[in-house]
C-alpha positions in Angstrom: 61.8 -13.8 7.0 64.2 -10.7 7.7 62.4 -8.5 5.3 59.1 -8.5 7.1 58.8 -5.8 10.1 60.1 -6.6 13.2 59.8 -4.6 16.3 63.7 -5.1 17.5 63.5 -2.3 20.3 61.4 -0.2 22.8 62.4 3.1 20.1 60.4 0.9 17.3 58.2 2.2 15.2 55.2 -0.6 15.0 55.2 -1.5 11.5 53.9 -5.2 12.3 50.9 -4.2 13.7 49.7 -2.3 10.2 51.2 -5.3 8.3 48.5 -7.7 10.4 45.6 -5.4 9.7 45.9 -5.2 6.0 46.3 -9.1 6.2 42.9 -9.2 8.3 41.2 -7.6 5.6 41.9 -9.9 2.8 41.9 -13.0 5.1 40.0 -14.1 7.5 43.4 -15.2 9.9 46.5 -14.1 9.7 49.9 -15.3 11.9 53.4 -13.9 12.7 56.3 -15.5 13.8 59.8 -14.3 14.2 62.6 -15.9 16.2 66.0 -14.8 16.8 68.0 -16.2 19.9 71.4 -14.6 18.8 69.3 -11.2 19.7 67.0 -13.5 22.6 64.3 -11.8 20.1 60.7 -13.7 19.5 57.5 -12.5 18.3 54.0 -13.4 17.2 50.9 -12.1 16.3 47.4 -13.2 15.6 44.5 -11.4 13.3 41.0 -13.5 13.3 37.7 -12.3 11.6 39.2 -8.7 10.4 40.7 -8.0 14.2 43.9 -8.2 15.7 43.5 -10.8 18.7 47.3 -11.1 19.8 50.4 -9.7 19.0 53.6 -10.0 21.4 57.3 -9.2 21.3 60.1 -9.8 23.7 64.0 -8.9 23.3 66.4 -8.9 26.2 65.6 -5.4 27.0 61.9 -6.8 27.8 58.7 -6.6 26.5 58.3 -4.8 23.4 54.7 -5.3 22.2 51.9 -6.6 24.0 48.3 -6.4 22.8 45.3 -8.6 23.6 45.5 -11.1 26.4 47.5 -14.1 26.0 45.9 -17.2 24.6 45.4 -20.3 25.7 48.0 -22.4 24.0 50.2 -19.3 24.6 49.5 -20.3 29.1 50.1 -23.6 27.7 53.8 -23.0 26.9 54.5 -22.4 30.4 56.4 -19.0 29.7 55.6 -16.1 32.4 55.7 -13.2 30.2 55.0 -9.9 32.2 56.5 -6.3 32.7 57.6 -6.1 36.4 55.2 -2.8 37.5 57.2 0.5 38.3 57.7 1.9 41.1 57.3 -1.3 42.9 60.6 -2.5 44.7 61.6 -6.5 43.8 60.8 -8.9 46.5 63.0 -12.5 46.7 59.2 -14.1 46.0 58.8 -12.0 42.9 58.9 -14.4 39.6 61.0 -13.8 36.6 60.3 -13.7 33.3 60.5 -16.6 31.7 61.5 -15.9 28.0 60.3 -18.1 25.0 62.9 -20.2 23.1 62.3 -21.1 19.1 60.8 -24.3 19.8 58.4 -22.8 21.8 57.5 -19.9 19.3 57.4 -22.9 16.4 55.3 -24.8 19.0 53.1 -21.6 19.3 52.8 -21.8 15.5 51.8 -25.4 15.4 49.3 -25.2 18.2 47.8 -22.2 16.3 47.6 -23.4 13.1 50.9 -25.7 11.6 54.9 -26.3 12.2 56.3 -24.0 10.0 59.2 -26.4 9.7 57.3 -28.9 8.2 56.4 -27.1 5.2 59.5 -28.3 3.1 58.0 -32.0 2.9 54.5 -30.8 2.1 52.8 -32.0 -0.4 50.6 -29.2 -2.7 48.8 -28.5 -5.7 50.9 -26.3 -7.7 49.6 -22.5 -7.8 50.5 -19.2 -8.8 51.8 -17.2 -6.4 53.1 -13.7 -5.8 56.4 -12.1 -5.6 57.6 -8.6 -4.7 59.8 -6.4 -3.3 59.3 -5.1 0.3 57.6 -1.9 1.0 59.9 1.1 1.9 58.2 1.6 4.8 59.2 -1.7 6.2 62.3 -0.3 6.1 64.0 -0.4 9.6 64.0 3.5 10.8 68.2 3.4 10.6 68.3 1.8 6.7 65.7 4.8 6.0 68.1 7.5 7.9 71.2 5.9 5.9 69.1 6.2 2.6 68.0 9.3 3.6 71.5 10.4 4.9 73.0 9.0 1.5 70.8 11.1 -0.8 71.6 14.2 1.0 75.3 13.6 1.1 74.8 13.0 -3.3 72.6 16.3 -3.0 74.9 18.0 -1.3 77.9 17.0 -3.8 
């Protein structure tokens, strides 16, 4: 959802990446997944046994995030997902990135571990579960200067 971190920019402060870690603590795999074409944003990550395996970002100003290699079902999307080196000048035979679409981030997911999609017609026990607001340091770094910029201006008054 919108309220979890996102890394939207190369100025980003990685709040994902702390997010994954507390999860690979508790659990023994965690996943992320966020998809945005009107902003030709898409992300994913990947904790396993307490580490952080994977975790990828890509908007249209590139590559954001990259750690760990990419995975196997990630080759098996077809996507070329790179950083053209600097300093290097383009040559006609150079590839281009090739950037994911949704169905291939919810493909990702399903390949992974399951089709977030089909969760509506699942069938579960009920269980209790937990709800909460969203840590303030989630917060995006220009809601936190608005905040911030708002209880100065009150101060101020």
């Amino acid at each position: 959802g919108l309220s979890l971190p996102q890394p939207l920019g190369s100025g980003f402060v990685d709040k994902c990446t702390p997010l994954m870690m507390t999860l690979a603590e508790k659990f023994p795999e965690a996943q992320y997944y966020s998809s945005c074409p009107a902003l030709d944003f898409y992300a994913w990550a990947r904790t396993r046994n307490g580490r952080l395996v994977r975790a990828f970002a890509i908007s249209d100003a590139g590559v954001i995030l990259e750690i760990g290699k990419p995975t196997r079902e990630e080759r098996g999307l077809g996507l070329k997902l790179f950083e053209p080196q600097r300093g290097r000048r383009k040559k006609a035979e150079d590839e281009m990135i090739t950037y994911p679409t949704e169905t291939q981030v919810l493909h990702l997911a399903s390949c992974w571990s399951l089709d977030p999609t089909s969760l509506a017609g699942a069938k579960a026990d009920v269980a209790l579960g937990v709800i909460c607001g969203v840590p303030g340091q989630w917060r995006t770094e220009r809601a936190k200067r608005a905040v911030e910029a708002a209880s100065d201006h009150s101060t101020a008054a």
